[in-house]
C-alpha positions in Angstrom: 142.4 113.2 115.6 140.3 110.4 116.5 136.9 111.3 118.6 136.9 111.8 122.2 133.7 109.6 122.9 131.2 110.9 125.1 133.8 113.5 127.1 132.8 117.0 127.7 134.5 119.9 125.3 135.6 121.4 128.3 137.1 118.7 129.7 139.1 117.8 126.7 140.1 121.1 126.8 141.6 120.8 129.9 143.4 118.0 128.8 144.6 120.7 126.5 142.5 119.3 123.2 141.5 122.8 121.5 137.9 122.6 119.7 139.5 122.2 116.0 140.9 118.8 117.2 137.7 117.3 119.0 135.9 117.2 115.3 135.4 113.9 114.5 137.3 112.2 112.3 134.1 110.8 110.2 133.3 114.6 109.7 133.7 116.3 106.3 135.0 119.8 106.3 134.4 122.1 103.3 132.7 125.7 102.1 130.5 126.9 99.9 129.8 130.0 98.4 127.2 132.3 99.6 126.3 135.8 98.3 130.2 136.4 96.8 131.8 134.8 100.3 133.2 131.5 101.2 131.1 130.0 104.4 133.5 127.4 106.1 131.1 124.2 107.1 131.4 120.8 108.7 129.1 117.9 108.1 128.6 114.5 109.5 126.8 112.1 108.7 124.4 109.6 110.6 126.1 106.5 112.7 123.0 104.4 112.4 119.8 104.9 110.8 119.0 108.5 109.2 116.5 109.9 111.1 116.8 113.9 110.5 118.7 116.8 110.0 120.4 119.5 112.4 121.5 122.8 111.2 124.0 124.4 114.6 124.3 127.9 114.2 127.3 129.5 116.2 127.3 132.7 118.7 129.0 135.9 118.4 132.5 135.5 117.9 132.7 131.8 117.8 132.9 129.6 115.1 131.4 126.1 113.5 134.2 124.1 115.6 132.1 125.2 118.8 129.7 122.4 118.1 132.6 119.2 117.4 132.0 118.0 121.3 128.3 117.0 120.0 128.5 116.1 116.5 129.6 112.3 117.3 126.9 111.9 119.9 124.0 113.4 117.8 125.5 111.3 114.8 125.2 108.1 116.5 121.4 108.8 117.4 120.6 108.6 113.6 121.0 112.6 112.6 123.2 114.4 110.2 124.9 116.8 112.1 126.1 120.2 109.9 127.2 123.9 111.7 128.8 126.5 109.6 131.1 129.5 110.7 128.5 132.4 109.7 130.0 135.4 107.3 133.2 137.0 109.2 133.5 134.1 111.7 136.9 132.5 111.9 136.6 129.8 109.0 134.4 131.6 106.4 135.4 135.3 104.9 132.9 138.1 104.6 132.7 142.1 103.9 134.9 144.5 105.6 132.0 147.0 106.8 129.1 146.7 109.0 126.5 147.2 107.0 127.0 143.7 105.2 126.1 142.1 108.4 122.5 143.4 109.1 120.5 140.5 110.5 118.1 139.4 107.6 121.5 139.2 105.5 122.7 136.5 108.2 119.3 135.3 108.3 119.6 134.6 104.9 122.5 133.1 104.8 121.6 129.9 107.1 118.8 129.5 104.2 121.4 129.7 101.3 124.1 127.4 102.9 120.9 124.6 103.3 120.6 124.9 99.9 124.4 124.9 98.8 124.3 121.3 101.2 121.2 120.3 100.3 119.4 120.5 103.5 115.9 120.7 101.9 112.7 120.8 104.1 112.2 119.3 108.0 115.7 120.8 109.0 116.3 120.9 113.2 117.7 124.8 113.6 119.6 125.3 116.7 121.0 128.7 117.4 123.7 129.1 120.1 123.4 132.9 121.6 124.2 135.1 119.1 123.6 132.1 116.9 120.0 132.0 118.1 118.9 135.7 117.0 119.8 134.7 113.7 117.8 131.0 113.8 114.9 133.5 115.0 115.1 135.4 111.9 115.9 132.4 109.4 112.4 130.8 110.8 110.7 134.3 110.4 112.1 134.3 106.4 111.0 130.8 105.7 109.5 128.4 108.4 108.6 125.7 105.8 112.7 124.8 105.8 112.2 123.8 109.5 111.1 120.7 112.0 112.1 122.6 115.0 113.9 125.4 116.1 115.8 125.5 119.5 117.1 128.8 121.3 120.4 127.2 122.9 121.6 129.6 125.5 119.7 132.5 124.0 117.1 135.4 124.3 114.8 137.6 123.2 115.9 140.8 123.3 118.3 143.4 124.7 120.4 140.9 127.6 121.8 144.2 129.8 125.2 144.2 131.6 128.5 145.3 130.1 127.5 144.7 126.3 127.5 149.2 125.7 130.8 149.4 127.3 132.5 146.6 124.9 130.8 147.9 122.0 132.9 150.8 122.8 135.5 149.6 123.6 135.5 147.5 120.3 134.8 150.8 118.2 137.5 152.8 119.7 140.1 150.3 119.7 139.7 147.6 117.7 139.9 143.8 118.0 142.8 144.3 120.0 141.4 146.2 122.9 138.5 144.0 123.4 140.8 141.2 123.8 142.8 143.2 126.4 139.3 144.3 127.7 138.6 141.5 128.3 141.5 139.5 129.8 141.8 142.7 132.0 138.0 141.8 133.3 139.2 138.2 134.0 142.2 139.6 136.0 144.3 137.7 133.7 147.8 140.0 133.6 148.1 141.7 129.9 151.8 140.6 129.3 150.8 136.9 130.9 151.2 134.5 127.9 149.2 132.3 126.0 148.1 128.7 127.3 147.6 126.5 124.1 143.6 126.9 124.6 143.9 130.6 125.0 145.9 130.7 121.9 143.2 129.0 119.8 140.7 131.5 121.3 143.0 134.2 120.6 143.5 132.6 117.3 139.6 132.4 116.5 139.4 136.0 117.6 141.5 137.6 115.2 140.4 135.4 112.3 137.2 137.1 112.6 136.4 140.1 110.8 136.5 143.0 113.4 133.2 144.6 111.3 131.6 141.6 112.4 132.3 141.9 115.4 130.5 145.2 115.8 127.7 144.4 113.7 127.0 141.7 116.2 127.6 143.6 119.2 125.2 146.0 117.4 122.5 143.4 116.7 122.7 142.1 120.5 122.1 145.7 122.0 119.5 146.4 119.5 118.0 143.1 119.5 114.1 143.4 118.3 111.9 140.7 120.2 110.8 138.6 117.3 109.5 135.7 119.9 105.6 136.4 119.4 105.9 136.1 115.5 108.0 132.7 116.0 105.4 131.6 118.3 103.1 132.1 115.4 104.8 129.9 112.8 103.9 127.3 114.7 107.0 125.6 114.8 108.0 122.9 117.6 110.5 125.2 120.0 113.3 124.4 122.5 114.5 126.8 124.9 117.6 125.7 127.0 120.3 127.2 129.2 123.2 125.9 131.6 122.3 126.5 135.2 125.2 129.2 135.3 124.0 131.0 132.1 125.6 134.3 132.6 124.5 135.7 129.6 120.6 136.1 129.3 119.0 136.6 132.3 117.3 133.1 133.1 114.1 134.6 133.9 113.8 136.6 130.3 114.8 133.1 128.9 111.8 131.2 130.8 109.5 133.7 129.4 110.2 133.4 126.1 109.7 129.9 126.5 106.6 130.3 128.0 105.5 132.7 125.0 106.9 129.9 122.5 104.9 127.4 124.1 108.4 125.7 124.3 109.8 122.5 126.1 112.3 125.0 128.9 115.3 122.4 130.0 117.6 123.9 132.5 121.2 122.0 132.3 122.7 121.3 135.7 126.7 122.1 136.0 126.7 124.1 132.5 127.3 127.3 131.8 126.6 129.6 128.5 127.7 126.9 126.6 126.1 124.0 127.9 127.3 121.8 124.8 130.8 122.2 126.0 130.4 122.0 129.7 127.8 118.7 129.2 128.5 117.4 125.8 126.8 114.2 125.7 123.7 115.2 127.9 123.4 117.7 125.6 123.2 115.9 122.8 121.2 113.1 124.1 118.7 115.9 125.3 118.6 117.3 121.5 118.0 114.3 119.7 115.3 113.6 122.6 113.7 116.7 121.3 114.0 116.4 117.9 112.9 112.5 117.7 109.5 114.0 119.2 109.0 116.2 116.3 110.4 114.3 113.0 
């Protein structure tokens, strides 16, 4: 599929272009091995001259294909772009129980896949929700790895709402019910059928190993604030959010900015994932950042 330059994710997908088809032809898919399982990654290189590294880590239940809208973009400005599907996302494989999902596990794991790719010191760390709880604990392992770390769409601690009554819903039924769960939330009919984008939602869903899933819901409604010892590592932070961010409360998200000593950017007509709904600002925005701390 050749890339879709400078178009919004969501706007390809609503020309019914699913996310595993906006990765850029140039890109180089692949996996390595970390800690017995097989990571899936993709990896692009630079356009123009090499100016740094990005490492995109995905949220809960999403996958490295999230990030394809921005790879080209980024790429052109000079940067090698790489995001991985973490353990039990749809693309990579990982345990069958909870308890191999515990946070400094995944936190390690961002360190061993830079090391299986060769991402050696001065890497840019973005973590997408979920994503960014685990670049918080990555930095917290091993700072010295890291230019910059950016909290895309993400928070601090505990984010409230409706995250109990999935967990539960997830324990007590399965995969299944939270996808029911939640198309019944969206008022979407249970028997109504699959759109091609739904399907490749549904698709990444149940690729995803359901003890992932409640390790993560787990980790979000436990989440320990780790924002003061990030603030002392020192490192150059980014905290960013769509305007309709409906996850984090905008105001906890300010905050930890504020405690960060962070650049804040608030993205006009985006949502929780800002990347998708404003792809190229996005990127332009990121590598705006990151030029200002090579």
């Amino acid at each position: 599929m050749s890339v879709f330059i400078d178009k919004n994710g969501i706007d390809l997908e609503n020309d019914g272009v699913t996310p595993d088809k906006q990765v850029p032809e140039a890109a180089r898919r692949g996996t390595v091995a970390v800690d017995g399982y097989t990571l899936g990654f993709i990896d692009m290189e630079p356009e123009s001259t090499a100016v740094g590294t990005a490492l995109l880590i995905p949220g809960y239940s999403s996958s490295a294909e999230t990030f394809a809208c921005i790879m080209a973009p980024l790429a052109r400005r000079g940067y090698r772009v790489v995001t991985f599907s973490q353990r039990g996302q749809a693309l990579s494989d990982g345990p069958d129980t909870p308890d191999g999902y515990s946070l400094p596990r995944l936190g390690q794991d961002v360190h061993d896949v830079c090391e299986q790719l060769g991402l050696s010191a001065k890497v840019h760390l973005l973590g997408h929700s979920f994503g960014g709880i685990v670049a918080a604990e990555a930095a917290v392992i091993n700072p010295t790895r890291f230019a910059s770390i950016t909290m895309w769409n993400s928070g601090p601690s505990f984010m409230g709402g409706a995250l109990p009554q999935q967990a539960q819903v997830l324990k007590e039924h399965g995969t299944n019910g939270f996808f029911l769960a939640d198309r019944a939330v969206k008022g979407i009919p249970v028997d109504a059928p699959l759109t091609e984008i739904e399907q490749y939602y549904y698709d990444r869903l149940f690729a995803t190993q359901e003890a992932q899933l409640v390790a993560g819901m787990d980790i979000l409604m436990n989440q320990t604030d780790r924002i003061d010892e990030l603030a002392d590592l020192g490192l150059p932070a980014l905290v960013s959010h769509g305007a309709q961010d409906d996850a984090w409360p905008h105001a906890m998200q300010q905050d930890m900015a504020d405690r960060l000593s962070a650049d804040y950017w608030v993205i006009a007509r985006a949502g929780h994932s800002a990347h998708m709904d404003r792809s190229y600002l996005s990127a332009q925005l990121l590598a705006n950042f990151w030029d200002e701390n090579n």
